[in-house]
C-alpha positions in Angstrom: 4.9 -8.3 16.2 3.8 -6.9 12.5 0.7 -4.6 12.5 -1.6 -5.5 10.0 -2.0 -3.4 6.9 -5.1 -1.1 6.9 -7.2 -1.6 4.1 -8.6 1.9 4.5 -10.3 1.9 0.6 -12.1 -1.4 1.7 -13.5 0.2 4.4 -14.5 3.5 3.0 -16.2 1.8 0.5 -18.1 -0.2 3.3 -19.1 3.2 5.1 -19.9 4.8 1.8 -22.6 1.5 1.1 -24.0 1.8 4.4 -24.6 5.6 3.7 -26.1 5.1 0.3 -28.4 2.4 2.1 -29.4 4.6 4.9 -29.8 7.4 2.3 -32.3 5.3 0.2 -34.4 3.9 3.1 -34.7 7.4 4.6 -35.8 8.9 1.0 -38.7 5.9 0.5 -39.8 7.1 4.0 -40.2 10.0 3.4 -41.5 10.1 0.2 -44.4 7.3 1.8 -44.9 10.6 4.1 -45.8 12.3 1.2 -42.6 14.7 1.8 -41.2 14.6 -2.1 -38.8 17.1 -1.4 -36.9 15.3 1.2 -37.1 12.4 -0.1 -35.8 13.8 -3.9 -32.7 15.3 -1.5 -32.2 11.9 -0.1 -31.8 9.9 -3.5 -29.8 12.4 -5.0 -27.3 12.1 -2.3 -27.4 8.8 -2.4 -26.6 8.9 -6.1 -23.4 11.3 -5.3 -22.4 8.4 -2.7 -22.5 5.7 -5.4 -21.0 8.2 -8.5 -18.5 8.4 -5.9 -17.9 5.3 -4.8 -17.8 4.3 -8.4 -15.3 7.4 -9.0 -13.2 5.8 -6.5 -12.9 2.2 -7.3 -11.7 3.3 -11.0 -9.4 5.5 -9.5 -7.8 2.5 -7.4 -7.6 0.5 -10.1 -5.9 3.0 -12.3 -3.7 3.7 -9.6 -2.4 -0.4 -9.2 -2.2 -0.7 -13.5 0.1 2.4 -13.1 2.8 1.1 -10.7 5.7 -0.6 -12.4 5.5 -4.1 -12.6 8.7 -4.2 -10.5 7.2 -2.6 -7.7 5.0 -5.8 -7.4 5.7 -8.7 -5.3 5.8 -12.2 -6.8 3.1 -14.2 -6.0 5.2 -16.6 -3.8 8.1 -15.9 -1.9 10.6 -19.0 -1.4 13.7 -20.2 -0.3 15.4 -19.2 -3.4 15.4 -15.8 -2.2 17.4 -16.1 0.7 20.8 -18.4 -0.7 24.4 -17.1 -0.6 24.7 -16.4 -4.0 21.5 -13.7 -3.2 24.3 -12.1 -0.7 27.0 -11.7 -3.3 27.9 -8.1 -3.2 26.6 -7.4 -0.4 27.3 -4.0 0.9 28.2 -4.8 4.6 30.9 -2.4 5.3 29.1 0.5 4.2 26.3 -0.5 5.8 27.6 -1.7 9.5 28.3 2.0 10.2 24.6 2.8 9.5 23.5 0.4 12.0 25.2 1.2 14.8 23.0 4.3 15.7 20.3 4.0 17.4 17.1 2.7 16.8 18.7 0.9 13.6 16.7 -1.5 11.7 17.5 -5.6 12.4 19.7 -7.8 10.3 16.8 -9.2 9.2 15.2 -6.3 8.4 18.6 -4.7 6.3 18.7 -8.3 4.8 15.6 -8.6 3.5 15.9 -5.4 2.4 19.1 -5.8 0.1 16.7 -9.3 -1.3 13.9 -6.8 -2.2 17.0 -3.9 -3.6 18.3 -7.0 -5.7 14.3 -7.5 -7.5 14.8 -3.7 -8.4 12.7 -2.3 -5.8 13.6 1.3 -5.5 15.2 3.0 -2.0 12.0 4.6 -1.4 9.9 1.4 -1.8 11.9 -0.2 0.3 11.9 2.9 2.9 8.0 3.1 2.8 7.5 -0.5 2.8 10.1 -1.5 5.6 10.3 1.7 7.9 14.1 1.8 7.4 16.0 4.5 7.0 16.4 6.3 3.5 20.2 6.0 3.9 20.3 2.2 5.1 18.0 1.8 1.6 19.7 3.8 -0.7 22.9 2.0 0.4 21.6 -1.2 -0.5 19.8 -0.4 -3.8 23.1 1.5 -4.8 25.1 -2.1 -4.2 22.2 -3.6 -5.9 22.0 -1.8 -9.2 26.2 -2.4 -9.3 25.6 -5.9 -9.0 24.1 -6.6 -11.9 
Protein backbone atom coordinates (compact mmCIF):
# COMPACT_ATOMS: atom_id res chain seq x y z
CA UNK A 1 0.00 0.00 0.00
CA UNK A 2 1.50 3.60 -1.19
CA UNK A 3 1.10 6.44 1.38
CA UNK A 4 -0.18 9.31 -0.05
CA UNK A 5 2.12 12.34 -0.56
CA UNK A 6 1.71 15.18 2.02
CA UNK A 7 0.92 18.27 0.57
CA UNK A 8 2.28 20.05 3.65
CA UNK A 9 2.47 23.80 1.63
CA UNK A 10 -1.31 23.27 0.84
CA UNK A 11 -2.01 22.97 4.24
CA UNK A 12 0.09 25.58 5.71
CA UNK A 13 -1.29 27.85 3.60
CA UNK A 14 -4.89 26.68 4.77
CA UNK A 15 -3.79 27.21 8.60
CA UNK A 16 -2.07 30.49 7.70
CA UNK A 17 -5.84 31.71 5.97
CA UNK A 18 -7.66 30.63 8.92
CA UNK A 19 -5.18 32.57 11.18
CA UNK A 20 -5.29 35.74 9.11
CA UNK A 21 -9.29 35.28 9.34
CA UNK A 22 -9.35 34.78 12.98
CA UNK A 23 -6.82 37.66 13.25
CA UNK A 24 -9.21 40.08 11.33
CA UNK A 25 -12.45 39.15 13.12
CA UNK A 26 -10.78 39.38 16.49
CA UNK A 27 -9.27 43.06 15.52
CA UNK A 28 -13.02 44.45 14.19
CA UNK A 29 -14.04 43.26 17.74
CA UNK A 30 -12.08 44.81 19.37
CA UNK A 31 -11.82 47.86 17.72
CA UNK A 32 -16.10 47.87 18.01
CA UNK A 33 -14.94 47.72 21.90
CA UNK A 34 -13.36 50.77 21.34
CA UNK A 35 -9.83 48.95 22.18
CA UNK A 36 -7.73 50.54 19.08
CA UNK A 37 -4.73 49.24 20.32
CA UNK A 38 -5.63 45.60 20.19
CA UNK A 39 -7.22 45.77 17.50
CA UNK A 40 -4.18 47.90 15.45
CA UNK A 41 -2.00 44.59 16.92
CA UNK A 42 -4.45 42.33 15.48
CA UNK A 43 -4.45 43.65 11.80
CA UNK A 44 -0.98 44.03 11.66
CA UNK A 45 -0.43 40.49 12.36
CA UNK A 46 -2.76 39.53 10.18
CA UNK A 47 -0.91 41.54 7.55
CA UNK A 48 2.49 39.60 8.46
CA UNK A 49 0.26 36.29 7.96
CA UNK A 50 -0.71 37.32 4.39
CA UNK A 51 3.00 39.10 3.47
CA UNK A 52 3.89 35.76 4.42
CA UNK A 53 1.80 33.64 2.91
CA UNK A 54 2.37 35.62 -0.16
CA UNK A 55 6.29 35.31 0.62
CA UNK A 56 5.79 31.73 0.48
CA UNK A 57 3.74 30.93 -2.58
CA UNK A 58 6.49 32.94 -4.65
CA UNK A 59 8.98 31.04 -3.02
CA UNK A 60 7.24 27.62 -4.22
CA UNK A 61 6.94 28.68 -7.38
CA UNK A 62 10.49 29.79 -7.77
CA UNK A 63 11.47 26.66 -6.31
CA UNK A 64 9.32 24.30 -9.13
CA UNK A 65 10.71 26.91 -12.33
CA UNK A 66 14.17 25.96 -10.84
CA UNK A 67 14.24 22.23 -11.04
CA UNK A 68 15.55 20.83 -14.31
CA UNK A 69 13.04 20.03 -16.68
CA UNK A 70 14.33 16.41 -16.51
CA UNK A 71 13.51 16.02 -13.02
CA UNK A 72 9.80 16.33 -14.12
CA UNK A 73 7.49 13.59 -14.90
CA UNK A 74 5.64 13.46 -18.28
CA UNK A 75 2.34 14.15 -18.09
CA UNK A 76 1.25 10.47 -18.94
CA UNK A 77 2.98 7.48 -18.24
CA UNK A 78 2.27 4.44 -20.82
CA UNK A 79 3.06 1.28 -21.91
CA UNK A 80 5.96 2.47 -23.96
CA UNK A 81 7.84 2.77 -20.89
CA UNK A 82 7.87 -0.67 -19.87
CA UNK A 83 9.06 -2.72 -23.51
CA UNK A 84 12.22 -4.84 -23.89
CA UNK A 85 14.01 -2.59 -25.80
CA UNK A 86 13.56 -0.14 -22.35
CA UNK A 87 15.60 -3.16 -20.58
CA UNK A 88 18.52 -3.13 -23.04
CA UNK A 89 21.47 -2.72 -20.93
CA UNK A 90 20.16 -3.46 -18.09
CA UNK A 91 22.56 -3.78 -15.23
CA UNK A 92 21.29 -7.09 -13.68
CA UNK A 93 24.52 -8.66 -12.58
CA UNK A 94 25.71 -5.76 -10.78
CA UNK A 95 22.68 -5.27 -9.36
CA UNK A 96 21.41 -8.94 -8.11
CA UNK A 97 24.18 -8.78 -5.50
CA UNK A 98 22.60 -5.54 -4.11
CA UNK A 99 19.39 -7.21 -3.65
CA UNK A 100 20.05 -9.94 -1.89
CA UNK A 101 20.49 -8.10 1.51
CA UNK A 102 17.98 -7.53 3.39
CA UNK A 103 15.24 -5.29 3.31
CA UNK A 104 16.13 -4.82 -0.58
CA UNK A 105 13.78 -3.00 -2.70
CA UNK A 106 11.26 -5.29 -5.20
CA UNK A 107 11.89 -6.04 -8.88
CA UNK A 108 9.35 -3.74 -9.48
CA UNK A 109 10.66 -1.24 -7.51
CA UNK A 110 14.64 -1.64 -9.10
CA UNK A 111 12.73 -1.87 -12.51
CA UNK A 112 10.95 1.00 -12.45
CA UNK A 113 13.77 2.59 -11.15
CA UNK A 114 16.30 1.83 -14.13
CA UNK A 115 12.83 3.32 -16.50
CA UNK A 116 13.06 6.50 -14.48
CA UNK A 117 17.52 6.29 -14.62
CA UNK A 118 16.93 5.81 -18.50
CA UNK A 119 14.61 9.62 -18.57
CA UNK A 120 17.90 11.02 -16.87
CA UNK A 121 16.58 11.16 -13.50
CA UNK A 122 19.53 11.50 -11.25
CA UNK A 123 20.50 8.58 -8.38
CA UNK A 124 19.41 10.87 -5.75
CA UNK A 125 15.96 11.56 -7.39
CA UNK A 126 15.46 8.29 -7.73
CA UNK A 127 16.73 7.52 -3.96
CA UNK A 128 14.38 10.24 -2.57
CA UNK A 129 11.57 9.56 -4.72
CA UNK A 130 11.57 5.59 -4.48
CA UNK A 131 13.16 4.86 -0.93
CA UNK A 132 15.85 2.70 -2.48
CA UNK A 133 19.04 2.44 -1.64
CA UNK A 134 21.73 5.10 -2.93
CA UNK A 135 23.86 2.20 -4.23
CA UNK A 136 20.87 0.09 -5.95
CA UNK A 137 20.28 3.86 -7.73
CA UNK A 138 23.55 4.86 -8.54
CA UNK A 139 24.09 1.43 -10.14
CA UNK A 140 21.33 1.90 -12.37
CA UNK A 141 21.76 5.61 -13.42
CA UNK A 142 25.56 4.59 -14.02
CA UNK A 143 24.17 1.69 -16.64
CA UNK A 144 21.84 4.32 -17.80
CA UNK A 145 24.08 7.20 -18.68
CA UNK A 146 26.35 4.24 -20.61
CA UNK A 147 23.47 3.42 -22.52
CA UNK A 148 23.09 6.14 -24.40
Amino acid sequence: MKVPRLHVGEGAGALAALAMGLLLVAGFDAALGDDMSFAAAAWTASGAVALALVVGVLHGRRRAAARPVGARLPERVDDDWFTGPTFEGFPAEAVRPLLERPGSPSRSEVCTAWVLATHGHDADWITGHLDLPPEVARVLVEAALQRD
